[in-house]
C-alpha positions in Angstrom: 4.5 -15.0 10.5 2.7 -12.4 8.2 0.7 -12.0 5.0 2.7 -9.3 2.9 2.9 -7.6 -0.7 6.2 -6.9 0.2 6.9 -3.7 2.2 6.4 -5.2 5.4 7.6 -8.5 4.9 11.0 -6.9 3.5 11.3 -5.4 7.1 10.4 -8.1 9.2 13.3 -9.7 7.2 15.5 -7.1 8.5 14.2 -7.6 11.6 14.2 -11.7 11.7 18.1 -11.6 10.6 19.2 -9.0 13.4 16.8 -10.7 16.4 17.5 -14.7 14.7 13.9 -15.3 14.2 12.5 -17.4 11.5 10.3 -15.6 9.2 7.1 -17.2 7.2 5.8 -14.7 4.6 2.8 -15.4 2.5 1.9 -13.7 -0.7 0.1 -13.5 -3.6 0.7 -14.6 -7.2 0.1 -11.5 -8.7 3.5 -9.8 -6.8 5.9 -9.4 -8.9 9.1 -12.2 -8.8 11.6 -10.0 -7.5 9.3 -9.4 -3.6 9.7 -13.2 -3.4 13.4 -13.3 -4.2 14.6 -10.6 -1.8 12.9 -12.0 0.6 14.1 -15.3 0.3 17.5 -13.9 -0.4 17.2 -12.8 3.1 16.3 -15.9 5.0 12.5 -15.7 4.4 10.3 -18.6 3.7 7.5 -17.2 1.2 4.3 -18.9 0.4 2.3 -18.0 -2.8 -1.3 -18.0 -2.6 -4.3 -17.5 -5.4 -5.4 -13.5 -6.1 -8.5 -14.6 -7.1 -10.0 -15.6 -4.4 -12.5 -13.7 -1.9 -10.7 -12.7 1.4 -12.1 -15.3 3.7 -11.1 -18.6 1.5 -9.5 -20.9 2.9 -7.0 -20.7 0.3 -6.5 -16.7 0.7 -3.4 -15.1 1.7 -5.3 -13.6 4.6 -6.6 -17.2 6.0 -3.5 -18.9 5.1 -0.9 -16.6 6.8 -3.5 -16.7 10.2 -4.1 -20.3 10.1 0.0 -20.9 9.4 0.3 -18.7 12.8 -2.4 -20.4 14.6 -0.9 -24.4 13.8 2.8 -23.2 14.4 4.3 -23.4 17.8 6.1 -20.6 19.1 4.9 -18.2 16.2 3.9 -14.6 16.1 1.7 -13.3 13.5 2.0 -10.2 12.7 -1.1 -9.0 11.2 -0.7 -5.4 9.6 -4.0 -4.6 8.4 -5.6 -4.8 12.4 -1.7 -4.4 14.6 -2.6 -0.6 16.0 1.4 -0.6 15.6 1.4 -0.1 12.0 -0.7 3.2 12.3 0.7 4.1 15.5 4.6 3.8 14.3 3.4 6.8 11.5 1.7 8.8 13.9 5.0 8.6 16.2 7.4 9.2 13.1 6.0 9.4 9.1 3.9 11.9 10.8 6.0 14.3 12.7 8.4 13.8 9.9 6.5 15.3 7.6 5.4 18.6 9.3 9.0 19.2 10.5 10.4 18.7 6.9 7.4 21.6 5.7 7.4 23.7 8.1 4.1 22.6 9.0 3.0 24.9 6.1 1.5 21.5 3.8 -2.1 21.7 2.6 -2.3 18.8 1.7 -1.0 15.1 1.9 -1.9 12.0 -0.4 -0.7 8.7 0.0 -2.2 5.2 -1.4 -3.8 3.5 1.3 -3.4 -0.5 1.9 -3.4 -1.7 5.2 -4.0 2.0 6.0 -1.4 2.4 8.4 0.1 5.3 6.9 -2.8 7.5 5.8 -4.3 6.7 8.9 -1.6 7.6 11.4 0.0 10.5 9.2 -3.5 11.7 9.2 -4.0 11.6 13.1 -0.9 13.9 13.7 -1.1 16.0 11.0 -5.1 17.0 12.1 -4.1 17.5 15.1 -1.4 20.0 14.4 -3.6 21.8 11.9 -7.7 20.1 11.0 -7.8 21.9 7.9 -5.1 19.6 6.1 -6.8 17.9 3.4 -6.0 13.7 3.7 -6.7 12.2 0.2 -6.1 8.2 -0.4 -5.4 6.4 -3.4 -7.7 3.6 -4.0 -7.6 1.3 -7.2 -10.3 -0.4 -9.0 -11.1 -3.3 -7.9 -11.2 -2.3 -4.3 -13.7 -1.2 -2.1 -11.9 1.7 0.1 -13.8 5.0 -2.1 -17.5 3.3 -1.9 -17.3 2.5 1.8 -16.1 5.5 2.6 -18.7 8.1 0.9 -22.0 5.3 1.5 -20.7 3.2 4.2 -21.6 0.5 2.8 -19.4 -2.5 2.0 -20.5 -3.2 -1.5 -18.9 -6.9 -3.1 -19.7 -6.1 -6.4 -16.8 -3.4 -6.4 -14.5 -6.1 -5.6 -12.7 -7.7 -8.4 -9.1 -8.9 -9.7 -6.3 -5.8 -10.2 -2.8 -5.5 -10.8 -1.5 -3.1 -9.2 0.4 -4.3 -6.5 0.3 -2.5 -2.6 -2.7 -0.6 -2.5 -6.7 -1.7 -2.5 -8.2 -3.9 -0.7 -11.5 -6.5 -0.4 -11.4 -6.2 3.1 -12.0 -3.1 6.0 -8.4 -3.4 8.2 -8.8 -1.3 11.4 -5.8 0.4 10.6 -8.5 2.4 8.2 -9.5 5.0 10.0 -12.1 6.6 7.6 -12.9 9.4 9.7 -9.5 11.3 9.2 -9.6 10.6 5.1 -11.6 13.5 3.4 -11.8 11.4 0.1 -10.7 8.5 -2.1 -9.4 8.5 -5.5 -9.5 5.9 -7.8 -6.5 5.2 -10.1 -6.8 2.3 -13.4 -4.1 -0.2 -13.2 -2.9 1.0 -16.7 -2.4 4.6 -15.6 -0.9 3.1 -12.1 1.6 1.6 -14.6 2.3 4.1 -16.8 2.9 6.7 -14.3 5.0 5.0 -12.7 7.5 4.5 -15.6 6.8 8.6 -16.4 8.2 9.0 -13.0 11.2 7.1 -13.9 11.8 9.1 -17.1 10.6 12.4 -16.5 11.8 12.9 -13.0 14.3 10.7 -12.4 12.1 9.1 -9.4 12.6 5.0 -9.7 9.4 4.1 -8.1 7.1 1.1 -7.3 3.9 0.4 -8.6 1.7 2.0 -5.8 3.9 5.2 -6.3 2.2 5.8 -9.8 -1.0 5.8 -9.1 -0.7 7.9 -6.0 0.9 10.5 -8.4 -1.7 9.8 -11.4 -4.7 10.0 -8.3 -3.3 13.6 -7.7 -3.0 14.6 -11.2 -6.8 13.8 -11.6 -7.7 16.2 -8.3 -5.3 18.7 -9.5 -8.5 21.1 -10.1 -8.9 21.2 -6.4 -5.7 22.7 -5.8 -4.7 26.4 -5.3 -1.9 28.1 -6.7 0.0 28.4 -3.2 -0.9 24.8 -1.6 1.7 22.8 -0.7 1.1 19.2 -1.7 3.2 16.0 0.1 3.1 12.5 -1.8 4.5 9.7 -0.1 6.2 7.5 -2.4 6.2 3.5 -0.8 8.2 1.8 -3.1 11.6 1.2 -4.7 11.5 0.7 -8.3 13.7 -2.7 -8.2 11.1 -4.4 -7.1 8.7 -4.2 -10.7 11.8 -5.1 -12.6 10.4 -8.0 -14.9 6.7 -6.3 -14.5 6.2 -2.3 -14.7 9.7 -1.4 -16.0 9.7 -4.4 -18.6 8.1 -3.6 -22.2 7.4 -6.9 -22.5 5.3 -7.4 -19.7 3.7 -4.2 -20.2 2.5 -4.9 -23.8 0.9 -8.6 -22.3 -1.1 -6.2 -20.0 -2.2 -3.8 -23.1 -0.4 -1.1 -21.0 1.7 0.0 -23.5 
């Protein structure tokens, strides 16, 4: 049982199929078609609930996919944004990874940050192989991540409705561990789009949604960058998955994206 945008919920699939488990995934209406299809293609039972709603609504992804795994019997719930497993499993690989595949010579490394299980356990390592390697997140608009980290305060009226799909959030996970994040970036949805197709044309990178705007979020730091610094983006997402939504003109004219 688990609450997903779809990373997570494509690997518990994996997972279910291999260990014969059922798996209950629960969403939200603004992911894009294909999440839902792949995972039902996989066995997956997916539940759709309302964006628009604040995170502890009864009708909220969040409260639905806990109170699903409370009621059913013999049920796990996952729970990424507080499991210490998600940020531990990129401190014991995405982590190491990473140095071993630089050389340990990166400056820098930027990421968009969801659950915060990445930044946060990337992060951990990497400071502790070298503290002066700069951790910068990718927020959207929309979310609260940037405010609460440079006030500390969790400020509502910087929550509101966004499309682009994996990163933000209107909660504080615990996978968040602000104190290893030197800063937050925000990215529009519109440039989060259109980045993400330039990435597809221009470098041949077919990339998800989250992927753009942790490229655009660079872009717009770039002037804190020096000549010799070696920069690592982690790129989340496959491109298949924004099919009939990012890589569709259509779509992207509805959105006044294009």
């Amino acid at each position: 049982m688990e609450g997903t945008s779809g990373n997570t919920g494509m690997g518990l699939a994996l997972a279910a199929i291999v260990k014969g488990y059922k798996l209950i995934c629960v969403s939200t209406d603004k992911q894009s078609k294909e999440k839902f299809d792949v995972l039902r293609a996989m066995g997956a039972e997916v539940i759709v609930c309302p964006t628009n709603v604040a995170a502890d609504d009864p009708k909220s992804y969040y409260s639905v996919s806990k109170r699903i795994g409370e009621e059913t019997p013999n049920s796990w719930y996952v729970n990424q944004y507080d499991n210490p497993s998600n940020a531990k499993a990129h401190y014991e690989n995405t982590g190491p990874e990473i140095w071993d595949q630089t050389d340990g010579k990166l400056t820098h490394f930027v990421v968009g940050v969801g659950t915060g299980g990445t930044i946060s356990g990337v992060a951990k390592f990497l400071k502790e192989k070298n503290p002066k390697i700069k951790i910068w997140g990718i927020d959207t608009y929309g979310s609260i991540f940037k405010k609460y980290h440079e006030t500390g305060i969790f400020d509502e009226k910087e929550i509101y409705p966004y499309s682009t799909e994996g990163i933000g959030e209107d909660i504080l996970p615990k996978n968040v561990n602000f104190d290893v994040i030197d800063l937050f970036e925000k990215v529009t949805d519109k440039d989060a789009a259109i980045y993400t197709r330039k990435l597809a044309k221009e470098e041949g990178i077919f990339a998800g949604n989250s992927c753009g705007a942790a490229v655009k979020g660079l872009i717009q730091l770039k002037n804190r960058l020096k000549k010799d610094d070696l920069v690592v983006v982690l790129l989340h997402d496959s491109g298949s998955r924004y099919i009939g939504k990012i890589y569709n003109d259509e779509w992207m004219k509805k959105m006044n994206f294009l």
